[in-house]
C-alpha positions in Angstrom: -18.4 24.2 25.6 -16.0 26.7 23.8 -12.9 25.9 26.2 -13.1 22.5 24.7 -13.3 23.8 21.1 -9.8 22.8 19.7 -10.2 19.4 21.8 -13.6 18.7 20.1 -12.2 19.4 16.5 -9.4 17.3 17.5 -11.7 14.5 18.3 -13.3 15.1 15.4 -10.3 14.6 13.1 -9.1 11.4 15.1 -12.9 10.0 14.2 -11.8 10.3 10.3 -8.7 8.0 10.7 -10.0 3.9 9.8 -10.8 2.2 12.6 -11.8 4.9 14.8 -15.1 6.2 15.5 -16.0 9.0 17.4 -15.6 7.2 20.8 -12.9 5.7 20.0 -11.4 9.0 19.3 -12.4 11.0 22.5 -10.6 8.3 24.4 -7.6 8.4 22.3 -7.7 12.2 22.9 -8.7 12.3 26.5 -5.6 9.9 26.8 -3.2 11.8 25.0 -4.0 14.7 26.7 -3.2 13.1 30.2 0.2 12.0 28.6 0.7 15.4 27.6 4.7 15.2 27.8 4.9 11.4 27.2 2.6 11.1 24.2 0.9 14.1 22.6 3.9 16.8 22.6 5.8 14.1 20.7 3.1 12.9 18.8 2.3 16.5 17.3 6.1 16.9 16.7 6.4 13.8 14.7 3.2 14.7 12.8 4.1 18.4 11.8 7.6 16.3 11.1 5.8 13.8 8.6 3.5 16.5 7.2 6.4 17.9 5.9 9.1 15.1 4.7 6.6 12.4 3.5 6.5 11.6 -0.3 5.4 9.0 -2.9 8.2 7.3 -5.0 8.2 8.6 -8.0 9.3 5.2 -9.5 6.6 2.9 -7.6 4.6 5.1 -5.4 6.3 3.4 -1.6 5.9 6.5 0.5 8.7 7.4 2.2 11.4 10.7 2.4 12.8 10.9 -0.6 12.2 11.4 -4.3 13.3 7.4 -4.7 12.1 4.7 -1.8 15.1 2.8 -0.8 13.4 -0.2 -1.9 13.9 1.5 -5.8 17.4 2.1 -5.2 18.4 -0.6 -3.6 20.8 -3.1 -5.8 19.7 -6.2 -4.0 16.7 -6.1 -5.4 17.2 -5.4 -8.6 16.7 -9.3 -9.5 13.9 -9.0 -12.0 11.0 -8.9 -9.9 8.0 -6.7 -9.9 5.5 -7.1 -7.5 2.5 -4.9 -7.9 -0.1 -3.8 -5.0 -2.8 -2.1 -4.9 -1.5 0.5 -1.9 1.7 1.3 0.3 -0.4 -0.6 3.2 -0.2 -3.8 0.8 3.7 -3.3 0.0 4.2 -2.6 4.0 2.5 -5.8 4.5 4.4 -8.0 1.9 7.9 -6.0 3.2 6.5 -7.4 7.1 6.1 -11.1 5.6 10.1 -10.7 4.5 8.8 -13.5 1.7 9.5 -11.0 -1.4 12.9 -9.6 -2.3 12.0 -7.9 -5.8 10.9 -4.7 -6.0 7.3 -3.2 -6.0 5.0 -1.1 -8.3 1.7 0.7 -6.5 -0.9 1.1 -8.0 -3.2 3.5 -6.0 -6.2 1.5 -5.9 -8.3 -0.8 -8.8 -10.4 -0.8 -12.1 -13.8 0.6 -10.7 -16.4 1.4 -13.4 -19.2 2.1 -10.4 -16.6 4.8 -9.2 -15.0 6.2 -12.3 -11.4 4.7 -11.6 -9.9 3.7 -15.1 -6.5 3.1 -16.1 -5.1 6.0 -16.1 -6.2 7.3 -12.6 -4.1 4.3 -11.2 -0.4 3.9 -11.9 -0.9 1.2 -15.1 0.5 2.6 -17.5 3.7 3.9 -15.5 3.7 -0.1 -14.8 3.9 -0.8 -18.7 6.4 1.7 -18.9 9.0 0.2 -16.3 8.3 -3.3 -17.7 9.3 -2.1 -21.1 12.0 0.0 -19.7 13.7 -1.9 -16.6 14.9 -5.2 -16.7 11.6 -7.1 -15.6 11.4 -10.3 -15.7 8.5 -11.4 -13.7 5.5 -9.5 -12.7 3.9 -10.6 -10.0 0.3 -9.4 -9.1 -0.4 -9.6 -5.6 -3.7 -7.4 -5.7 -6.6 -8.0 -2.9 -8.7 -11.1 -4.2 -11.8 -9.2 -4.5 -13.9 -8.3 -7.9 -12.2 -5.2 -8.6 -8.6 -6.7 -7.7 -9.1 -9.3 -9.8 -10.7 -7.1 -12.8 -7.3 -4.8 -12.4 -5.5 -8.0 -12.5 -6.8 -9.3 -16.1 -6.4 -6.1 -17.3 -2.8 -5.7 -16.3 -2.4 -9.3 -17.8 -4.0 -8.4 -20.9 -1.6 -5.1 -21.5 1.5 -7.2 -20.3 0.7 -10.5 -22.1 3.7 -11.5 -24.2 5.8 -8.9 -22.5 7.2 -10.6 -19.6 6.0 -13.6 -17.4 3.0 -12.9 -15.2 2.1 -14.7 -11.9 -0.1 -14.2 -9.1 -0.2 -15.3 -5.4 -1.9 -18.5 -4.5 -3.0 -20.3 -1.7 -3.2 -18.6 1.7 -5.1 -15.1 0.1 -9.3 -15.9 1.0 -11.1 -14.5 -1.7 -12.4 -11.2 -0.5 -9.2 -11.1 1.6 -6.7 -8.2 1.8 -3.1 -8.6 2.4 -3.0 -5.7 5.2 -4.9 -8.1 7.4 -2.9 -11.6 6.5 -0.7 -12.9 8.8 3.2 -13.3 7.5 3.0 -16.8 7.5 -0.1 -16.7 5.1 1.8 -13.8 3.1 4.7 -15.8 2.5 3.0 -19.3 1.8 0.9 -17.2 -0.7 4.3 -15.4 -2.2 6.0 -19.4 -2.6 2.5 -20.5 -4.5 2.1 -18.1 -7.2 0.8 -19.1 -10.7 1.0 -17.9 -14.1 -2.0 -16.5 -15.3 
């Protein structure tokens, strides 16, 4: 079995990425290796590529491959609006839905007490500081509906209160839903129906 060692340790990273176990991984594997020149020469070039470039925003955390998304610099959306996610897989899916033309904060997760993950290990108070410091004039909270979503979302209200006008999507978002999963349709019907908190 050592002439397979690098292939096995391949598989085994592959099993680590979500939504791949390790069977789903040795096929992935077996197949890229048959599509050697087609798919995993490229692949590896692209990764080592990434691996290198890719960054956070270090205004609201998008990744991307420079020190400022385009989203951030982009005068287009400088209207006023702040929509804040919990993850770049959240913003990715509200960009998809094309229902949101603001831009976005990231927070890097929610309020946890079970797993130690307070305020300051998330991206909350860099949130106070660009609603303080840009020109917001609507936050928008557009975090998962589950308990720890919505915890992170009363807080955030109760630092912002006052500050600037608060909403949060409506209809369409299933509690215990995540926005990587909606469709765009639901997205965007859930973006028109916000509410104040």
């Amino acid at each position: 079995m050592s002439s397979t060692k690098d292939i096995d340790a391949l598989i085994d990273l592959m099993a680590k990425l979500p939504g791949l176990g390790p069977r789903s991984a040795r096929r992935a594997v077996l197949h890229l290796i048959r599509k050697r020149s087609l798919l995993l020469t490229p692949l590896a070039d692209m990764m080592q590529r990434v691996a290198a470039t890719a960054r956070e925003c270090l205004n609201c955390g998008n990744v991307g491959t420079s020190e400022i998304c385009d989203i951030c610099t982009s005068e287009k959306r400088a209207n006023g609006e702040l929509c804040v996610v919990e993850d770049v897989a959240d913003l990715w899916a509200m960009e998809r839905s094309g229902a949101f033309k603001g831009r976005y904060h990231v927070l890097g997760g929610t309020l946890s007490a079970l797993d130690a993950v307070g305020p300051q290990e998330l991206r909350i108070p860099r949130l106070i500081d660009r609603v303080a410091s840009e020109s917001i004039t609507e936050v928008i909270l557009a975090l998962n509906a589950t308990i720890d979503g919505q915890t992170t979302a009363h807080y955030i209200a109760d630092q912002l209160d006052g500050q600037v006008r608060l909403t949060s999507l409506a209809q369409g978002v299933p509690i215990g839903g995540e926005l990587d999963y909606l469709d765009d349709g639901t997205i965007s019907a859930a973006m028109r129906a916000r509410k104040s908190l």
